[in-house]
N, C-alpha and C positions, 0 to 999 in steps of 0.2 A: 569355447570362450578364448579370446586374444588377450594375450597381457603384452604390453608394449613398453620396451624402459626407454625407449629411444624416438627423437622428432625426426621428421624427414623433410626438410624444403626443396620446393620444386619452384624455379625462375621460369614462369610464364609466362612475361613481356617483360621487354627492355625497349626505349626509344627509338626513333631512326631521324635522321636529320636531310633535309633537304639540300642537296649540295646548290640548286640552281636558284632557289629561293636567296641562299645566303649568299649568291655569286650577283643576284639582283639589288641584293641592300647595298654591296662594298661599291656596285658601280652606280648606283644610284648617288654614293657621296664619295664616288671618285678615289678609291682608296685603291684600287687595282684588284688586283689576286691575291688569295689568301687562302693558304692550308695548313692545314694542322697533319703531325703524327697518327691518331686515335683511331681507330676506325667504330671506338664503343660512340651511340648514338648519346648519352648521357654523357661523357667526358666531352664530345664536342662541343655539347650546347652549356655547359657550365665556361666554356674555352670564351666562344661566345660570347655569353653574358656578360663575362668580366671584362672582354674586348672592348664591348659597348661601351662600357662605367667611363673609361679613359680612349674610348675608340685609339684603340692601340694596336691596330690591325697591320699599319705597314712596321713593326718594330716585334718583332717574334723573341720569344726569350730563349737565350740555347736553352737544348734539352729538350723542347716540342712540349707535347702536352702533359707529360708528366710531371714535368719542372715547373708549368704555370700553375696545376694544379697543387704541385708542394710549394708553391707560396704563397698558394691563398689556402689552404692550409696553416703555413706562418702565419701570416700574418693577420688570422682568424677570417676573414671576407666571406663569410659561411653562408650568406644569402644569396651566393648565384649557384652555391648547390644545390638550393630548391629546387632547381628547374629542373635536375636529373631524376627521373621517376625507374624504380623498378618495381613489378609484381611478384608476388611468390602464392603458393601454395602451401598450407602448414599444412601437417598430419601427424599421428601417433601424438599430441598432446592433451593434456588433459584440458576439463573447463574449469579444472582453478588454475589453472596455467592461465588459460584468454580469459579470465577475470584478472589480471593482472595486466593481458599485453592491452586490453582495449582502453587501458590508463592512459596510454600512449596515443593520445589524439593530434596534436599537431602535425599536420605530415602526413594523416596518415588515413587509408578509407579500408573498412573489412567489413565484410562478407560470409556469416559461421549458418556452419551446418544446423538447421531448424529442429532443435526435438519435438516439436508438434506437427509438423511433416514426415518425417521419418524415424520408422519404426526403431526401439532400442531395443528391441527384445535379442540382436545377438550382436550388440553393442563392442569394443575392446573396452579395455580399461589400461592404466598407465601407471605402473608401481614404480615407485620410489627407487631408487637402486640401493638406498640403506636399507631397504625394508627387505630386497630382494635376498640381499645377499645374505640374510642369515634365512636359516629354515624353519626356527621355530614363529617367528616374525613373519613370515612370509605366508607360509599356512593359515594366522592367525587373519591376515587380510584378504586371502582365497576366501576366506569362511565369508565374510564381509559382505564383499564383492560379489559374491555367488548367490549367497541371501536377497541382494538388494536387488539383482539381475531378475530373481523369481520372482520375489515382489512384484516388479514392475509387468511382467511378462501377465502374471495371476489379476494384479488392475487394471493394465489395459484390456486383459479380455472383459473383468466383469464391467468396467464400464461400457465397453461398449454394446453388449449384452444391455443394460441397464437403460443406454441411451436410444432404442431402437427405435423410438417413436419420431424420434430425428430421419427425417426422410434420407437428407444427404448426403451422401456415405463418406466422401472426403470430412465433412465440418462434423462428422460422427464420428470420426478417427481422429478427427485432430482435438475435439474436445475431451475427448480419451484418454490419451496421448498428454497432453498438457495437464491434466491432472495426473498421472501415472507417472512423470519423471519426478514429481516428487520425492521417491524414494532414492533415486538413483544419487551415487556419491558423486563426489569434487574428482573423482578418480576417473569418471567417464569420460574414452575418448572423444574428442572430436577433430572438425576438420574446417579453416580457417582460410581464406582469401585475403592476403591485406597487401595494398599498395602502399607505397611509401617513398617521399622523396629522398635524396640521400643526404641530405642535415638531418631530418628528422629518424632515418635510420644507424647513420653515426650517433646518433643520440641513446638510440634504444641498444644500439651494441653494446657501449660506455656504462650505460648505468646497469642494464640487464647481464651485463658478459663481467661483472665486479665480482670481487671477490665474495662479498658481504653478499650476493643477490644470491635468491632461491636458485636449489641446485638444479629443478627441470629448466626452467625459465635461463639459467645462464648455459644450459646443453642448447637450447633455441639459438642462443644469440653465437654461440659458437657454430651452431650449423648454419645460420643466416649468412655470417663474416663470412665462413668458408664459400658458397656459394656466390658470396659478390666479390669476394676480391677475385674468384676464377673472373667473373663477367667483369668487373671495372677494377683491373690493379691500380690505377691512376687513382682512384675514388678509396679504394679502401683498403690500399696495401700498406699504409703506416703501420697498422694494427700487427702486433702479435701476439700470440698465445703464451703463456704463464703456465707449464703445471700446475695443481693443486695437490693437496692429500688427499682427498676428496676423489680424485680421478675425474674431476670435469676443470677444464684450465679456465682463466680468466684470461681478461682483453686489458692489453695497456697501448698507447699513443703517447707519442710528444703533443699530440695537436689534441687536447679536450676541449671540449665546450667549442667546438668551431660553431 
């Protein structure tokens, strides 16, 4: 059995921008040439968009793309950050974790690992790190966790045993399977696909990466931030990390609610 205290995101698409397409609009209305610093395909096309509002293309602000985007940052303009999409992959969190992130709809499309498709019989699980760190506590949730793991391992065989008259061996596992994860806790890992534009994941930073938010849930939003601000500094390098007591930091910005 796996016990996992820790999320791991993986960036598995980020945009790409068409230099000849956008070389076709500016001389379609005569605006000449125009480049940007960026080479991330989401900071250009926010660059972009905001060009548009004000077709501001022959008048560049110093500073290239990082300065137009710390102004629409100022001065809240958070609707041409839509347009910058990245993907991730979650993993090692639990599903009262993604009972929490799929609150987070605007912005946002996911993708979670099916327990009626796939087998849990040797599932992880994702402890607490309060829970971990002490050992009488922590024993007490092995016990748990091991229990509920047998459980499930002991139902899915007898139902399927049970359902045999079910010719089709997939819709005979998975009617199985779906009655059998009943047992299984809020502790079970899973594994989570979710796109999201970058307002709507400055969003989820912000509220999830707070002091006040659950402490797996703000470990997510800390390894999210980590990962995009490597891929878009321009996008998400205001943010920084806070200590805690706790040992998982919180997220603060001058720029909320863009």
């Amino acid at each position: 059995m796996s016990i996992l205290t820790e999320p791991k995101v993986y960036l598995m698409g980020q945009q790409v921008t068409d230099p000849a397409v956008i070389q076709e609009f500016l001389d379609d209305h005569e605006v000449g040439k125009w480049t940007t610093d960026s080479e991330v395909g989401g900071e250009k096309l926010v660059e972009v968009a905001g060009r548009v509002c004000y077709m501001s293309f022959a008048k560049p602000r110093p500073g290239g793309n990082q300065a137009y985007i710390h102004h629409i940052l100022e001065v809240g303009h958070g609707s041409v950050l839509e347009h910058a999409v990245f993907s991730l992959l979650v993993t090692g969190v639990s599903r009262s974790l993604t009972h929490e992130l799929v609150r987070h709809r605007a912005g946002f499309g996911y993708s979670q690992l099916s327990q009626r498709f796939v087998d849990e019989s040797d599932c992880a699980f994702v402890e607490p790190k309060v829970i971990a760190d002490d050992p009488e506590l922590h024993a007490i949730w092995m016990e748990a966790v091991t229990a509920a793991q047998e459980s499930y391992k002991k139902l899915s065989d007898g139902l399927a045993a049970r359902m045999a008259d079910i010719e089709d061996r997939t819709l005979r596992r998975k009617r199985a399977r779906e009655a059998a994860r009943s047992v299984l806790p809020n502790a079970t890992e899973t594994k989570i696909f979710v796109t999201g534009n970058a307002r709507a994941l400055r969003h989820f930073i912000e509220m999830r990466g707070d002091v006040a938010a659950d402490a797996e849930i703000r470990r997510l939003a800390i390894a999210v931030l980590r990962v995009l601000q490597k891929a878009s500094p321009n996008l998400f390098g205001d943010y920084e990390m806070v200590d805690q007591p706790d040992g998982v930091p919180a997220v603060r910005t001058p720029f909320k609610k863009v």
